[in-house]
C-alpha positions as CSV (number, residue, x, y, z in Angstrom):
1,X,0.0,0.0,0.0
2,X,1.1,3.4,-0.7
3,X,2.0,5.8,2.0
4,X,0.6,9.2,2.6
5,X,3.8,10.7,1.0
6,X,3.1,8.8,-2.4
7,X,-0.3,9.2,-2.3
8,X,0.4,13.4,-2.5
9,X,3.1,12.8,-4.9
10,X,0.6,11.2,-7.1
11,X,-2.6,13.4,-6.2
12,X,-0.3,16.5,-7.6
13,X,0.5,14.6,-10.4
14,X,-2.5,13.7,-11.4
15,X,-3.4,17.9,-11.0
16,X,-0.7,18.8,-13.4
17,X,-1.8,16.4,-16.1
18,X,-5.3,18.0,-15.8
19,X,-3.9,21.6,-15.8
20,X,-1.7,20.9,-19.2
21,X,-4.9,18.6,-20.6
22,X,-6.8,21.9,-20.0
23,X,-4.3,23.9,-21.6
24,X,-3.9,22.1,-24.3
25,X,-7.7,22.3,-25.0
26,X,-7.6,26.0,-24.1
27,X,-5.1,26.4,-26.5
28,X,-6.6,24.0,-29.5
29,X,-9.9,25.8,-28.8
30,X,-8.7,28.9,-29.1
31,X,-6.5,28.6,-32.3
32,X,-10.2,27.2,-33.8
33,X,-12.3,30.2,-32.7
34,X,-9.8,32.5,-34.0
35,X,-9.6,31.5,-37.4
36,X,-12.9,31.2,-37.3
37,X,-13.3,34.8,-35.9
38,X,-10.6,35.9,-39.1
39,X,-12.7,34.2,-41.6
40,X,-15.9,36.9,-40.0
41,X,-13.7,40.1,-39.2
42,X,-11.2,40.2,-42.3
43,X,-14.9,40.6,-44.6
44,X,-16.1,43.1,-42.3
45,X,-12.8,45.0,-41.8
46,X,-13.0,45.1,-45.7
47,X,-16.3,46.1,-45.5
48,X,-15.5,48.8,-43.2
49,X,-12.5,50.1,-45.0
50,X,-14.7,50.4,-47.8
51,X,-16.8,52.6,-46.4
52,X,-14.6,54.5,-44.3
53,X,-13.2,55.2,-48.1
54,X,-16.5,56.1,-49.7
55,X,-17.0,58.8,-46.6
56,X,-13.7,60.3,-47.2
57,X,-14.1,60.1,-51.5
58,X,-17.7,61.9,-50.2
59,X,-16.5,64.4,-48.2
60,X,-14.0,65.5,-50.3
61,X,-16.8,65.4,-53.6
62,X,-19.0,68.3,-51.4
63,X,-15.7,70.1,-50.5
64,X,-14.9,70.3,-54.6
65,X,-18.6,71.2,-55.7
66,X,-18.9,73.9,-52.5
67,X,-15.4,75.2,-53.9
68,X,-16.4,75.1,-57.5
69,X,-20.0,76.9,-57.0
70,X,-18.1,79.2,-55.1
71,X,-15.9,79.7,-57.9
72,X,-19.0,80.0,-60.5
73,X,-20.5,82.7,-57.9
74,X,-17.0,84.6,-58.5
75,X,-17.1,83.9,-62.3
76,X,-20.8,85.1,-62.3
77,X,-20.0,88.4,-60.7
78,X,-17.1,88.7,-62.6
79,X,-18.9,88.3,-65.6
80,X,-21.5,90.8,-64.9
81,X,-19.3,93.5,-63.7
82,X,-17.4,92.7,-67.5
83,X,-21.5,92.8,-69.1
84,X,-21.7,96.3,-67.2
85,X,-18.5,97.5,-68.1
86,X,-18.7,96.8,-71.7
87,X,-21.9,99.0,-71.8
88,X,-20.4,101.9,-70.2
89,X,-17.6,101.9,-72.6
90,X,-19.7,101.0,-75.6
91,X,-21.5,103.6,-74.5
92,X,-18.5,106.0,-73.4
93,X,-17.3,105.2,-77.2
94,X,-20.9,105.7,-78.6
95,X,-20.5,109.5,-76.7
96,X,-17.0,109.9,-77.9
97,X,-17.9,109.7,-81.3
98,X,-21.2,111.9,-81.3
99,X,-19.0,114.4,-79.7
100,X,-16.8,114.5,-82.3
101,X,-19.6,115.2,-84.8
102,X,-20.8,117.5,-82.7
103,X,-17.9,119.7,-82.5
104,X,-17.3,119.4,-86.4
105,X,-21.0,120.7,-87.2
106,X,-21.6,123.8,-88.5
107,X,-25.0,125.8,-87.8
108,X,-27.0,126.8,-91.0
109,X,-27.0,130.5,-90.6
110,X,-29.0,132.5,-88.2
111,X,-29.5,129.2,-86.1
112,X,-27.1,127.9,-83.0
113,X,-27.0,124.0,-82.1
114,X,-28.0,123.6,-78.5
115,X,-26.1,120.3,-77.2
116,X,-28.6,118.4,-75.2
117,X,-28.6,114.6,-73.5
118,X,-31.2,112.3,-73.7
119,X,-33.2,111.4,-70.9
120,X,-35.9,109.0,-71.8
121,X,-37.5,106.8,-74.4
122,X,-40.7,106.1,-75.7
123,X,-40.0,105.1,-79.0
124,X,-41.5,100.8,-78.5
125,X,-45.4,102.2,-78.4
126,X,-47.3,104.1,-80.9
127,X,-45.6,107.6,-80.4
128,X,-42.0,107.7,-80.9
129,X,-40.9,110.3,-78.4
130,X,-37.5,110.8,-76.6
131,X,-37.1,113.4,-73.5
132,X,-33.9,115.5,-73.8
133,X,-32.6,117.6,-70.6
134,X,-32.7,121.1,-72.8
135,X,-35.5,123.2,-72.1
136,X,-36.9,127.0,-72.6
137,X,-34.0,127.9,-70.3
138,X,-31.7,127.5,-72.8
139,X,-34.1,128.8,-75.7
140,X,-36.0,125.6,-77.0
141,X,-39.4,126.1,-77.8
142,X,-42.1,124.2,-80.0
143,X,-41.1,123.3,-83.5
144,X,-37.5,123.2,-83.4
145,X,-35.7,121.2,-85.4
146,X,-34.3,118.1,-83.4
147,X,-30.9,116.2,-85.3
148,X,-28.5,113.8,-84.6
149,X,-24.6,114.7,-83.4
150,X,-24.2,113.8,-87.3
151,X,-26.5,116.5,-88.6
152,X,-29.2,114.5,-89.9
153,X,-32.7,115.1,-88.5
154,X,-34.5,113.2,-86.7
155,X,-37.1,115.1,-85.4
156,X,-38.6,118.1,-83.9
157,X,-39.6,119.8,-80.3
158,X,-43.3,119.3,-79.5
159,X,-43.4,120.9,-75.9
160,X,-40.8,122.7,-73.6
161,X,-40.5,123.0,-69.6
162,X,-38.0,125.3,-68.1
163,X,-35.3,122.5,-68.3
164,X,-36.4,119.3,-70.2
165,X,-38.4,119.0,-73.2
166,X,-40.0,116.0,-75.6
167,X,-39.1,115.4,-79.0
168,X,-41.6,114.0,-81.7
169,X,-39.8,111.6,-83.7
170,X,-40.1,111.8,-87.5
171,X,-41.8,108.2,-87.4
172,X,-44.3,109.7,-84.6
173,X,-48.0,109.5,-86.1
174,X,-48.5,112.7,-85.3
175,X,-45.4,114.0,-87.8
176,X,-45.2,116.4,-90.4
177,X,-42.4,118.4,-92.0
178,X,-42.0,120.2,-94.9
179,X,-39.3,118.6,-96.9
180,X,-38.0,118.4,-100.9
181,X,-35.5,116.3,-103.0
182,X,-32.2,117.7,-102.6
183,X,-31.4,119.3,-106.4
184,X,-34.8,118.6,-107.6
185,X,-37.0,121.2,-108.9
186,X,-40.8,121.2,-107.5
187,X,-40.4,118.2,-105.5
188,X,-41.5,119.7,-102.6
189,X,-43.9,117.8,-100.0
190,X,-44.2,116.5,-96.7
191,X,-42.3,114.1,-95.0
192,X,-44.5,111.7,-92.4
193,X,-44.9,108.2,-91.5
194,X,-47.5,106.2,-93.9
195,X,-47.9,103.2,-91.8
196,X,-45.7,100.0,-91.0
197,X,-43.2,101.9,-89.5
198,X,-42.1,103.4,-93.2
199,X,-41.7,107.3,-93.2
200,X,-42.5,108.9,-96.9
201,X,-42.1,112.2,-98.8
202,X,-46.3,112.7,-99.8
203,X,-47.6,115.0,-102.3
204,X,-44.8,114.8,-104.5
205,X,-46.0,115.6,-108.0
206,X,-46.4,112.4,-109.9
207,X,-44.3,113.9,-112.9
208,X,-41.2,114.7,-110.4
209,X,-38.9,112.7,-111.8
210,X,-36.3,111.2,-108.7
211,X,-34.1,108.3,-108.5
212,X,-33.4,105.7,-105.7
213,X,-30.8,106.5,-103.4
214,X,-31.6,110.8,-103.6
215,X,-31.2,112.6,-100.7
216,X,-34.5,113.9,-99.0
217,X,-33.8,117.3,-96.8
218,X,-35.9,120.1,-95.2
219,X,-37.5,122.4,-97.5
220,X,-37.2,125.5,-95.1
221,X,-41.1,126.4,-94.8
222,X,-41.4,127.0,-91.5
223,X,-38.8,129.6,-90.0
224,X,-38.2,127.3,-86.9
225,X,-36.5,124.9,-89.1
226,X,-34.0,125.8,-91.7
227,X,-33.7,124.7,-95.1
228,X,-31.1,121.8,-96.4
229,X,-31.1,119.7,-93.3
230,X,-31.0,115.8,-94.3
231,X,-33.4,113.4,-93.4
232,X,-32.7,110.3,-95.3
233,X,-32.6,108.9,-98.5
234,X,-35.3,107.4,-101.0
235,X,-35.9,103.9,-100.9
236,X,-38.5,103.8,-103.9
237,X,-41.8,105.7,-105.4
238,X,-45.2,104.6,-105.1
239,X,-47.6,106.1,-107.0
240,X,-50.6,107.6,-105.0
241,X,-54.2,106.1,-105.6
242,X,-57.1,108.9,-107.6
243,X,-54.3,111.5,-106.9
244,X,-51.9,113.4,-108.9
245,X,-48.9,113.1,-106.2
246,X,-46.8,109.7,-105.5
247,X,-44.9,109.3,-102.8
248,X,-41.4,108.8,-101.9
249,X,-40.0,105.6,-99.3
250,X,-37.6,106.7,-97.1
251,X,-34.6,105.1,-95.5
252,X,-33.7,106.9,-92.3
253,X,-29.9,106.3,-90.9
254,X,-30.5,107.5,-88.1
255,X,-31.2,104.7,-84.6
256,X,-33.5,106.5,-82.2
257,X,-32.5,104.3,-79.5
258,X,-28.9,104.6,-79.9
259,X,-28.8,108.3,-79.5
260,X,-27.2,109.7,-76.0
261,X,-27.1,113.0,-77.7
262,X,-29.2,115.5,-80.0
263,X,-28.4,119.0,-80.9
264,X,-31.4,121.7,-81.1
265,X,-31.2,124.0,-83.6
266,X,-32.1,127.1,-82.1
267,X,-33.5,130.1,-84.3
268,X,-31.5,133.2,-83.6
């Protein structure tokens, strides 16, 4: 029989072998449930990484388009202050050059040209008025001759204040000057609008011979507006229904709503 002595030699033994049994299970158990645990994680860490990549590629998308409409807001303003710009100068450059014209025209005698701005337009309805800042202050009154900076008219005052008055426009309905073919004998008649937006030379004897392209100017009827001032050209003749006139088209150069500037021609 064993003594006490063995019998603890052997009880301890019999410890140990379970603790390294346990161990070794520990250990087998362990190596198992981690590769299992890899073949889960490494998917998800993928997964993950993914996304964590998409957030960042996101992020830095919004920071680019916030950064690039900020740079079309720029571009935008940019663009409009350039739009603006280009109209002053254009129309600087439109003022330069009527300036010019200006200063190079000559008064027909006993009349002074009165430089005056424009102010207003109403040239899209019916009447075709503008609004210049000369008035009876400086010695515009009624029936003036109105012309452009280059000397040809392009209509005449139809009511004055003391610093502002309104212009009729040759092509206004309400029209009418006295006007002639330049170096054509009895070819006086009036010069209005006819309809359509043409203006014509009516009452022109139907035996007044006149070719295309001859130059219509005032006649010089009517003291407030001197004789030989151009108005435009003719375009063609029609010949006036149960009447013994015909009248003649006429091409106007002139742009009513490019004009800045109009002289008055005042009668001394």
């Amino acid at each position: 029989m064993l003594g006490q002595r063995e019998r603890k030699i052997l009880q301890r033994k019999r410890i140990t072998t379970a603790i390294i049994f346990c161990i070794c299970l520990a250990v087998v158990w362990f190596a198992g449930t981690r590769n299992m645990i890899t073949k889960i994680s490494d998917p998800l860490l993928e997964q993950m990484h993914g996304i964590s990549a998409s957030w960042q590629n996101y992020k830095n998308t919004k920071q680019s388009l916030v950064a690039a409409n900020m740079e079309i807001e720029r571009l935008m303003t940019l663009s409009n202050h350039l739009i603006i710009d280009k109209g002053e100068y254009e129309r600087l450059k439109r003022e330069n050059v009527e300036l010019r014209q200006m200063v190079k025209y000559e008064s027909p005698e006993k009349f002074r040209a009165e430089p005056c701005g424009v102010l207003a337009y109403d040239i899209a309805s019916e009447r075709k008025l503008i609004m210049i800042s000369c008035g009876t202050e400086r010695g515009v009154v009624r029936g003036e001759a109105v012309l452009a900076p280059n000397g040809i008219m392009v209509g005449t005052i139809s009511s004055s204040e003391a610093n502002r008055s309104t212009v009729q426009m040759l092509k206004d309905p309400m029209s009418k000057v006295a006007a002639e073919v330049s170096g054509v004998s009895d070819s006086q008649g009036v010069a209005m609008p006819v309809g359509g937006g043409a203006l014509a030379l009516r009452y022109l004897g139907e035996n007044v011979k006149v070719e295309p392209s001859s130059i219509i100017q005032t006649s010089g009827l009517l003291d407030s507006v001197p004789a030989g001032i151009p108005i435009g050209t003719i375009d063609s003749t029609v010949k006036e229904v149960d009447t013994p006139f015909q009248r003649a088209i006429i091409l106007t150069p002139i742009d009513a709503a490019s004009l800045t500037l109009v002289n008055v021609l005042i009668n001394l």
